[in-house]
C-alpha positions as a Markdown table, in Angstrom:
| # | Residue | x | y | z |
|---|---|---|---|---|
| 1 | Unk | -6.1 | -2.8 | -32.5 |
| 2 | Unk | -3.8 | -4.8 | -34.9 |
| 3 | Unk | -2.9 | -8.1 | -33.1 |
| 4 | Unk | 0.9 | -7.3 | -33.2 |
| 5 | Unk | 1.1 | -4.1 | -31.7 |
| 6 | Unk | 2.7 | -3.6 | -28.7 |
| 7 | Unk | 3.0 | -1.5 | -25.4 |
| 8 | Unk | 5.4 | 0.4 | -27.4 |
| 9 | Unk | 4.1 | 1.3 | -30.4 |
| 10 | Unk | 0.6 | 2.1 | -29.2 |
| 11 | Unk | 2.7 | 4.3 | -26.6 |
| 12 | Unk | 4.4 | 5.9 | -30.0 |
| 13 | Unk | 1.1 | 6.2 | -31.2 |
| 14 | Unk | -0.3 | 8.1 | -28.4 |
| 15 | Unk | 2.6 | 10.6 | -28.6 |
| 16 | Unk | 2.2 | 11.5 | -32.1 |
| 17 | Unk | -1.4 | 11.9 | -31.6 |
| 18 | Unk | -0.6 | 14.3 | -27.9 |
| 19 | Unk | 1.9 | 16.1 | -30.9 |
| 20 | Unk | -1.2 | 17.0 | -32.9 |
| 21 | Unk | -2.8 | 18.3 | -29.6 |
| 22 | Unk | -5.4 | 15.6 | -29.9 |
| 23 | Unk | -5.4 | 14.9 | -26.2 |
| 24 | Unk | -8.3 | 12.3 | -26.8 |
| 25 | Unk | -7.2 | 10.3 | -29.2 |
| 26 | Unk | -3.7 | 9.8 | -27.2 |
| 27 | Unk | -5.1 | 9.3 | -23.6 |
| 28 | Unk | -6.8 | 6.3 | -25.7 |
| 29 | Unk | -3.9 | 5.2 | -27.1 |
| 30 | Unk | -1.7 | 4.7 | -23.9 |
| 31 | Unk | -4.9 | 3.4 | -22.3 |
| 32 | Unk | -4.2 | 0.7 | -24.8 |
| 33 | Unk | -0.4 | 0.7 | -24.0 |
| 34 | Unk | -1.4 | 0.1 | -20.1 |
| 35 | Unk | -3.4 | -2.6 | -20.9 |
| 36 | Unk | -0.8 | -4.2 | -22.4 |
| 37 | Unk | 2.5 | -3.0 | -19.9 |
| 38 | Unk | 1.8 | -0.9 | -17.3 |
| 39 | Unk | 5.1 | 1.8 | -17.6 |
| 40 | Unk | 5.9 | 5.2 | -15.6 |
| 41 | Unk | 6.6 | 6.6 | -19.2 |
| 42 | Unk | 2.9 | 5.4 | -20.0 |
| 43 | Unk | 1.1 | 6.7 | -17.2 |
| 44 | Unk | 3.1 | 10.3 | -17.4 |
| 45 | Unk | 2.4 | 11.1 | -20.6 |
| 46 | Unk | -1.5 | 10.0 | -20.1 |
| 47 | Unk | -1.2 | 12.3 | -16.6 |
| 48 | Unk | 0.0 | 15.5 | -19.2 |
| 49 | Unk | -2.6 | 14.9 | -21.5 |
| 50 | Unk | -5.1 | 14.9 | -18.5 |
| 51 | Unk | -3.4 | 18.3 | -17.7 |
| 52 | Unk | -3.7 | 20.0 | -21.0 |
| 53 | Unk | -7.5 | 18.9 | -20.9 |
| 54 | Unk | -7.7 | 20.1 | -17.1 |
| 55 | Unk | -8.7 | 16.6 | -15.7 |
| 56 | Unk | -6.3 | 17.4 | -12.4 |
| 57 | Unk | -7.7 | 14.7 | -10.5 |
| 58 | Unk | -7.3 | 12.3 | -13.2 |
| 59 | Unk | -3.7 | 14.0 | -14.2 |
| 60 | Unk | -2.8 | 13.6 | -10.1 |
| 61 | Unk | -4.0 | 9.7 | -10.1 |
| 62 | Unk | -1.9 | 8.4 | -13.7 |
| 63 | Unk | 1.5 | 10.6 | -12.0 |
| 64 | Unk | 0.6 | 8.5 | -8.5 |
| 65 | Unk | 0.6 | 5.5 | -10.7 |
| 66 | Unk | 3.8 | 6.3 | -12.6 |
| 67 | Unk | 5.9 | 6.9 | -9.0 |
| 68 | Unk | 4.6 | 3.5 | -8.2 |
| 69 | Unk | 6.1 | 2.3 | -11.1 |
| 70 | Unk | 9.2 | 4.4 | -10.7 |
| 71 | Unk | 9.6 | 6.5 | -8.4 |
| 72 | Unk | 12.8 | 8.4 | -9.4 |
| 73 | Unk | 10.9 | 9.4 | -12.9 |
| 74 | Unk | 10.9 | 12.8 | -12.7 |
| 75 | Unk | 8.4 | 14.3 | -14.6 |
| 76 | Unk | 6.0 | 12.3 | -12.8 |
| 77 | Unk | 6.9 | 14.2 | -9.7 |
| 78 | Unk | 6.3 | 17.4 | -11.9 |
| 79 | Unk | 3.2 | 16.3 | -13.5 |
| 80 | Unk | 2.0 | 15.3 | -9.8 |
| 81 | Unk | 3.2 | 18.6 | -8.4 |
| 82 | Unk | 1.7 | 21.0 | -11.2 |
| 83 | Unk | -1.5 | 19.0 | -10.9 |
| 84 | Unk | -1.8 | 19.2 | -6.9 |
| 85 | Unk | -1.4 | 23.0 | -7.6 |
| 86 | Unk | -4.3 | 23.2 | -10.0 |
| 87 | Unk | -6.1 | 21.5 | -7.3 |
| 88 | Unk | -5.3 | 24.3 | -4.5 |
| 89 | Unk | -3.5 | 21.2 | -2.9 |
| 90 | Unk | -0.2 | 23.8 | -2.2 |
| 91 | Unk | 1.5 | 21.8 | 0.5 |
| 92 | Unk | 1.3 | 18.5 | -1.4 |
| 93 | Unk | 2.2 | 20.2 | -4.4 |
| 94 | Unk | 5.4 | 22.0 | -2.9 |
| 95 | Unk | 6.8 | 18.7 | -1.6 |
| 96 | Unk | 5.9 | 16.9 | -5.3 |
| 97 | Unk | 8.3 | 20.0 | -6.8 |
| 98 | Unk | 10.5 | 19.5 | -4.2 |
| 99 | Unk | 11.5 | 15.9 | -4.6 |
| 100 | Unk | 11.8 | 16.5 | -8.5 |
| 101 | Unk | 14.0 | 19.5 | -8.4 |
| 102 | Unk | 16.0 | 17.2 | -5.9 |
| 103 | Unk | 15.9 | 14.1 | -8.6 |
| 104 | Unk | 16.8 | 17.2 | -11.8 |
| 105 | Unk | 18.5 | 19.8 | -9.7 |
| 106 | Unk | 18.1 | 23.5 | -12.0 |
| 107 | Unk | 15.3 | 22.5 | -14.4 |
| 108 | Unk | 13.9 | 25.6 | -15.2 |
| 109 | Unk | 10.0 | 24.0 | -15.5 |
| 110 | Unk | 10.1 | 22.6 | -12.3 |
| 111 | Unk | 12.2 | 25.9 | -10.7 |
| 112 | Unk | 9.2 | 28.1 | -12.2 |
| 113 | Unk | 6.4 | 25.5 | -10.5 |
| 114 | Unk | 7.9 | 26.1 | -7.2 |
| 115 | Unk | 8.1 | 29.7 | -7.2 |
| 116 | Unk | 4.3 | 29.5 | -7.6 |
| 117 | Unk | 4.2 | 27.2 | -4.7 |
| 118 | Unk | 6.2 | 29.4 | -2.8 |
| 119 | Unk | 4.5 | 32.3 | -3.3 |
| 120 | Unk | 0.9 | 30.7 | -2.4 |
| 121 | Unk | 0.2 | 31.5 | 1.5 |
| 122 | Unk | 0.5 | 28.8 | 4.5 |
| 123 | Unk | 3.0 | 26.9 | 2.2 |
| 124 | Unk | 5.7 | 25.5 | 5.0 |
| 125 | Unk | 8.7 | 25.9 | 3.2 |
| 126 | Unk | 10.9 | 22.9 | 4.6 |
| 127 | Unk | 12.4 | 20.4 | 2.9 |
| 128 | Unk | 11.5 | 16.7 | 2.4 |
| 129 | Unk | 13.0 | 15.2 | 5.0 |
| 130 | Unk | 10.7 | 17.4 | 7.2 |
| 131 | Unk | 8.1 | 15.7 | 5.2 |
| 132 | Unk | 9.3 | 12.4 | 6.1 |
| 133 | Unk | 9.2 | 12.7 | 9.6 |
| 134 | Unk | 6.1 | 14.4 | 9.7 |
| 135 | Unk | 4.5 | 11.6 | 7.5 |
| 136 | Unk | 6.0 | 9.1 | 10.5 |
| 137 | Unk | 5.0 | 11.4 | 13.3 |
| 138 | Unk | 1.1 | 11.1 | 11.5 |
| 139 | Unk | 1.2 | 7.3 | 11.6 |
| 140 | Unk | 2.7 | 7.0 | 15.0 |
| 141 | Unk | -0.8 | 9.5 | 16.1 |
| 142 | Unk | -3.1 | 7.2 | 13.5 |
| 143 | Unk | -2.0 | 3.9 | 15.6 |
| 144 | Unk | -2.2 | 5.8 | 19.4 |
| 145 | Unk | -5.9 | 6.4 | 17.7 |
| 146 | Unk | -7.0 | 3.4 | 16.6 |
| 147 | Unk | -6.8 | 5.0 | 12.9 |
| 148 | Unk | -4.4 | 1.8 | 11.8 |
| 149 | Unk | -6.0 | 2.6 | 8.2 |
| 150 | Unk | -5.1 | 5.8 | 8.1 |
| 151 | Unk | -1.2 | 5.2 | 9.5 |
| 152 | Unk | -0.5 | 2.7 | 7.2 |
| 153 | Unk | -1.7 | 5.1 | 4.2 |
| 154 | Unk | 1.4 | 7.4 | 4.6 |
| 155 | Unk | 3.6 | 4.0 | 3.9 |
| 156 | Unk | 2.9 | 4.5 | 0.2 |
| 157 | Unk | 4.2 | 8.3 | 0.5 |
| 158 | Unk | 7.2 | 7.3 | 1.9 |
| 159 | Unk | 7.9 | 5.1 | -0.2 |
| 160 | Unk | 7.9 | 7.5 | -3.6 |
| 161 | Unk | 9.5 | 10.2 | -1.9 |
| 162 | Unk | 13.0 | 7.8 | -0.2 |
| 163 | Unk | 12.4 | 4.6 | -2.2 |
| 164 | Unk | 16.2 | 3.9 | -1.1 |
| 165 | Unk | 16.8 | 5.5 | 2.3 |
| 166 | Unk | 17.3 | 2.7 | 4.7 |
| 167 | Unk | 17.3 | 5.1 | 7.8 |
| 168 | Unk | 13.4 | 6.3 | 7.0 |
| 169 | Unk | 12.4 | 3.0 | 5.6 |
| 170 | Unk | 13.6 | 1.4 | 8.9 |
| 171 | Unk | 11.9 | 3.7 | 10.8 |
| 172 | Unk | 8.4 | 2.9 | 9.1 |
| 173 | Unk | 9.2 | -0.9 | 9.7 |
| 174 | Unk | 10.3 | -0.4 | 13.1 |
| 175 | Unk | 6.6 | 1.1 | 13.4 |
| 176 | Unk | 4.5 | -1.3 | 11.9 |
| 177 | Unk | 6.6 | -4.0 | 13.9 |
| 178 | Unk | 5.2 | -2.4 | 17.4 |
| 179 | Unk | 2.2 | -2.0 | 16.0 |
| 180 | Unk | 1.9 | -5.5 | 15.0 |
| 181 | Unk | 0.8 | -4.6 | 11.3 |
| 182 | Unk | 3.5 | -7.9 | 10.4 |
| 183 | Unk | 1.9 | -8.0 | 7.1 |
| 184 | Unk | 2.9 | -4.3 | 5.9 |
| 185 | Unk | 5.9 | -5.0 | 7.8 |
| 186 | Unk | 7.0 | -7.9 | 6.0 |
| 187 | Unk | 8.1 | -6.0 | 2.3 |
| 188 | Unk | 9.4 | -3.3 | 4.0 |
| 189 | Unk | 11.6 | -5.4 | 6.4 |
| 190 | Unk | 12.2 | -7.5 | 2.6 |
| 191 | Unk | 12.8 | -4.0 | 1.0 |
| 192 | Unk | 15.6 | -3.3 | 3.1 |
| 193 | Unk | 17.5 | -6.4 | 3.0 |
| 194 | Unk | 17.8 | -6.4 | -0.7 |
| 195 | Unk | 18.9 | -2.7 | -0.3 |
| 196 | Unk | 21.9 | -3.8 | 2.2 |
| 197 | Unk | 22.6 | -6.8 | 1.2 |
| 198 | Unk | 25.0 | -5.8 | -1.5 |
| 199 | Unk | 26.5 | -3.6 | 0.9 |
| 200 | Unk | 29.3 | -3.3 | 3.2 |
| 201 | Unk | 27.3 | -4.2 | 6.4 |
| 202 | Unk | 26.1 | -7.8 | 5.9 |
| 203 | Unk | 25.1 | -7.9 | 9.6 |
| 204 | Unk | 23.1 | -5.7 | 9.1 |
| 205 | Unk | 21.4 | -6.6 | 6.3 |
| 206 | Unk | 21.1 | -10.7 | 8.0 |
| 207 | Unk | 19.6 | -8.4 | 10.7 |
| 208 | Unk | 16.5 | -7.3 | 8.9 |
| 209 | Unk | 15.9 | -11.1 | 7.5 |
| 210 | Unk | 15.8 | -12.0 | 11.2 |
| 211 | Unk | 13.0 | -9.2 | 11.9 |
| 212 | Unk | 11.3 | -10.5 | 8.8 |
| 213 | Unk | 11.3 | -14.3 | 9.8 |
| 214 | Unk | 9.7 | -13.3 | 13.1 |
| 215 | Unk | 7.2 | -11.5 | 11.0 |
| 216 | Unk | 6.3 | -14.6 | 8.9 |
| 217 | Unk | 6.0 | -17.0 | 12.4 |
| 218 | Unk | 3.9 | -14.2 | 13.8 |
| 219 | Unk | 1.5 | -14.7 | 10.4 |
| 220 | Unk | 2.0 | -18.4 | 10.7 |
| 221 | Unk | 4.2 | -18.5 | 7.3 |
| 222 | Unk | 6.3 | -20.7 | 8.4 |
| 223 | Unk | 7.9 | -21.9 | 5.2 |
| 224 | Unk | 8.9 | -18.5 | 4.0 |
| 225 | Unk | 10.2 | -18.2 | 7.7 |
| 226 | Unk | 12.4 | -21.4 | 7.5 |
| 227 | Unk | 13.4 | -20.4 | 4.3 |
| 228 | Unk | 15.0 | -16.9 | 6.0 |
| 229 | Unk | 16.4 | -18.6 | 9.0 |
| 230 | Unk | 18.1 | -20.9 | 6.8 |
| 231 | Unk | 19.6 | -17.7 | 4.8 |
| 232 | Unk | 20.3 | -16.0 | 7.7 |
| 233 | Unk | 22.1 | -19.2 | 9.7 |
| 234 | Unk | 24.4 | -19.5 | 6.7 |
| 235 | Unk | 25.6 | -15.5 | 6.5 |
| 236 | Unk | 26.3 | -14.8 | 10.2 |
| 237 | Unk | 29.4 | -15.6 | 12.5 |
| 238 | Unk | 28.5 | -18.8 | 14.3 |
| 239 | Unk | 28.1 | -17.0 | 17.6 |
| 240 | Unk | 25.2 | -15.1 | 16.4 |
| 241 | Unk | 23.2 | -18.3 | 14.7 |
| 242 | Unk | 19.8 | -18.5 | 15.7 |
| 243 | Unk | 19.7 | -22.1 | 15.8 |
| 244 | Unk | 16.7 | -22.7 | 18.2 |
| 245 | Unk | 15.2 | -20.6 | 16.2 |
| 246 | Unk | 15.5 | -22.2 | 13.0 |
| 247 | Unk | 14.7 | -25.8 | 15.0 |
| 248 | Unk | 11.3 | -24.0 | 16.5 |
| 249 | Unk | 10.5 | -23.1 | 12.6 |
| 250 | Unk | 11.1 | -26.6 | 12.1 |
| 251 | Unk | 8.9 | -28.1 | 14.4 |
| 252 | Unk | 6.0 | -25.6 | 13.8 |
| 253 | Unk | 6.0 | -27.0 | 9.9 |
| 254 | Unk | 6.0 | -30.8 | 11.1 |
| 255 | Unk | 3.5 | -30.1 | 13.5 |
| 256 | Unk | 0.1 | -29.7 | 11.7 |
| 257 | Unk | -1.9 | -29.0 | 15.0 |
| 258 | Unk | 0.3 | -25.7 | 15.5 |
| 259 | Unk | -1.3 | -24.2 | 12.5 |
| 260 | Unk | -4.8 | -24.5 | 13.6 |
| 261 | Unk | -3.8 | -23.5 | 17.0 |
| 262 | Unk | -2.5 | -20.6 | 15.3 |
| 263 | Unk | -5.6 | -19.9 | 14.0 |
| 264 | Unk | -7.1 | -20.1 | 17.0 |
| 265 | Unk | -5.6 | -17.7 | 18.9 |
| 266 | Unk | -5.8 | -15.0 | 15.7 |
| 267 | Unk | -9.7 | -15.6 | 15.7 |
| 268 | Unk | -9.3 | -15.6 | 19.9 |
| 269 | Unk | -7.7 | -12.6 | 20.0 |
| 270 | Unk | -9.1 | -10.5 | 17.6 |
| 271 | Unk | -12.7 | -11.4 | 16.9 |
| 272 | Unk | -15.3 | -10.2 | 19.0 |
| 273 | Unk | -17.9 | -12.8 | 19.5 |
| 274 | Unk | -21.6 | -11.3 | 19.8 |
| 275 | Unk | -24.0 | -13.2 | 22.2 |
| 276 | Unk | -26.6 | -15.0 | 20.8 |
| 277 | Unk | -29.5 | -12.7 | 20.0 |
| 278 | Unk | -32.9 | -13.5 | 21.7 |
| 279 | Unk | -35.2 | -11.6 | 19.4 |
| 280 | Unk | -35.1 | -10.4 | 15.6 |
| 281 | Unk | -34.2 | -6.9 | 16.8 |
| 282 | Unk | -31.4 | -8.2 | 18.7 |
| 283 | Unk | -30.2 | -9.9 | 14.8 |
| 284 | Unk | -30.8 | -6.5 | 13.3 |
| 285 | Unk | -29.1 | -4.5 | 15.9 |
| 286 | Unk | -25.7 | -6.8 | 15.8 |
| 287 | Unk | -25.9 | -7.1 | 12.5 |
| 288 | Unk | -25.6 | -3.3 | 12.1 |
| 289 | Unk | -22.4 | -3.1 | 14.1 |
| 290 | Unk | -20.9 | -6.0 | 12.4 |
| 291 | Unk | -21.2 | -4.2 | 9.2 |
| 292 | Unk | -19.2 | -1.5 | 10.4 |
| 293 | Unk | -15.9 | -4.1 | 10.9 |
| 294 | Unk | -13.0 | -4.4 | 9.3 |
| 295 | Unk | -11.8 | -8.2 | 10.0 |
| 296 | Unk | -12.8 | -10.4 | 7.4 |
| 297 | Unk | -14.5 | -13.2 | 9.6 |
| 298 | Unk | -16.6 | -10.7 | 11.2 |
| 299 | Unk | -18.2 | -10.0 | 7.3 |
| 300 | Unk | -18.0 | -13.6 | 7.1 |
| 301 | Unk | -20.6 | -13.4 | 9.9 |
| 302 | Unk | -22.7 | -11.0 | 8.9 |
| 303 | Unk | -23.1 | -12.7 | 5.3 |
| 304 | Unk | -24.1 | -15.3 | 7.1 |
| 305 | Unk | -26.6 | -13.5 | 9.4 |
| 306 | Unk | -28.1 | -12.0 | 5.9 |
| 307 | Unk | -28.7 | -15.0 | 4.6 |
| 308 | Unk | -30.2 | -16.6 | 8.0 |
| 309 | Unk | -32.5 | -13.5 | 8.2 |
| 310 | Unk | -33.8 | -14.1 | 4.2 |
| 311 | Unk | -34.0 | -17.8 | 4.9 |
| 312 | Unk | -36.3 | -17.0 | 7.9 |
| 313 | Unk | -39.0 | -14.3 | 6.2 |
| 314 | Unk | -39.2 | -16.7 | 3.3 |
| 315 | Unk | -39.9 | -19.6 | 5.6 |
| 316 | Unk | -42.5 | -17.2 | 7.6 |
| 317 | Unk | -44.0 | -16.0 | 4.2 |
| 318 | Unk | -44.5 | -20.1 | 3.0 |
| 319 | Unk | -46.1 | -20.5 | 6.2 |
| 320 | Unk | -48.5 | -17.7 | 5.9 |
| 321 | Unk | -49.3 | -18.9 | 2.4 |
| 322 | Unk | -49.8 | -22.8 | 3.2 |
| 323 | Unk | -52.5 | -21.1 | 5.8 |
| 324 | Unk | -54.6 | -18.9 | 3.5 |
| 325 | Unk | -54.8 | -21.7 | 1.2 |
């Protein structure tokens, strides 16, 4: 690759080759573009070579990636949705067409994709909004389960199909704020004050800073918390200032001691402790359970345990050596 190329021109390149039907040649040259920039445009046209070679699940993956990158581009919604229906994957597929004959209302190749959907049994014909409050219902039953991985997959959803939809953004956020998932909380709650802020309804838009700044405390980011309040302090009415709020913020960052204590209480409250084990088979069995844990210190922990266990059978095996000789 010449040294001045860019995302661009490689991108050019790609098309001329996907012109010549050399599918190949032109998934390898907007590999080469991605590299470089990663672009909706990019990742579309690599999804539609994918198609025309039959790589679905590949073609499904680069038109995920191009609604990530923009999710009102709308032949990534079509690329997605023809894909899906390659895959048998009707219902997905349906909404996919859906949302892009919403986003290009009477295009004929997206019209003639959904009438194939349509036709396929079990398809539930509703419309995305139905989606959208399904998806919420799903991660309201994936927290009551314990399944917090599984809720918090459908945020990703939600976002491609109502990037800008304050009501079903604020509905996720609300969520995830009961839930006490602040850290996916946090750029939603961020999300929707840049959305409002422009607006009309400045309360309202000062009113999901707040919920984000209580987010940040609860995560002990206090900075990026005093930096809110401060914003927030300076747009409202002076009856609604938060004031000992913003001098609680203050305190918290002069305090050193409040951070650890912080850190206390996380490790406290969410790490289970195991007892200490009386034989090697007491190591091995807590060690097998550890592995099967999602917080961080508790691999920490069984890293550690690893490593203790190796130290141990080499020290045994130097001892049994030192004897025979």
């Amino acid at each position: 690759m010449a040294e001045n190329e860019t995302s661009d021109s490689l991108r050019v390149k790609g098309n001329e080759y996907y012109r010549k039907k050399d599918y190949e040649n032109a998934i390898d040259f907007y590999t080469k573009s991605l590299n470089i920039e990663k672009t909706a445009a990019c990742y579309s046209n690599r999804a539609l070579c994918y198609i025309q070679l039959k790589h679905f699940g590949n073609a499904e993956a680069d038109a995920t990636a191009a609604l990530q990158c923009d999710p009102l581009f709308v032949k990534a919604w079509l690329r997605r949705g023809i894909s899906r229906l390659q895959k048998k994957l009707y219902q997905k597929a349906y909404y996919d067409l859906l949302r892009a004959d919403e986003l290009s209302p009477g295009n004929n190749d997206i019209l003639k994709q959904l009438d194939v959907c349509k036709n396929e049994k079990n398809v539930r014909q509703d419309t995305v909004n139905d989606y959208i409050q399904f998806m919420l219902e799903e991660m309201q039953k994936g927290f009551d389960e314990g399944n917090s991985n599984e809720a918090v997959s459908y945020i990703q959803d939600i976002l491609e199909f109502r990037p800008s939809d304050i009501s079903a953004l604020d509905g996720v956020a609300t969520l995830l704020e009961k839930q006490k998932a602040w850290k996916e909380a946090i750029p939603l709650l961020e999300k929707l004050f840049k959305l409002t802020k422009d607006g009309d309804d400045l309360d309202r838009s000062c009113q999901f800073m707040l919920r984000r700044v209580h987010a940040n405390i609860e995560l002990g980011e206090y900075k990026a918390a005093q930096i809110g309040i401060t914003y927030f302090n300076s747009h409202v009415r002076p009856e609604k200032r938060q004031l000992d709020l913003a001098k609680r913020i203050d305190n918290l960052l002069l305090n050193p001691a409040s951070n650890v204590d912080r850190a206390l209480s996380i490790v406290t409250e969410k790490l289970d402790v195991p007892e200490v084990p009386k034989t090697m088979y007491e190591l091995t069995f807590q060690l097998q359970k550890l592995k099967d844990q999602d917080l961080l210190v508790q691999r920490y922990l069984l890293v550690f345990g690893i490593v203790c266990w190796y130290l141990m059978c080499r020290a045994f095996r130097r001892s049994i050596s030192l004897r025979c000789c």
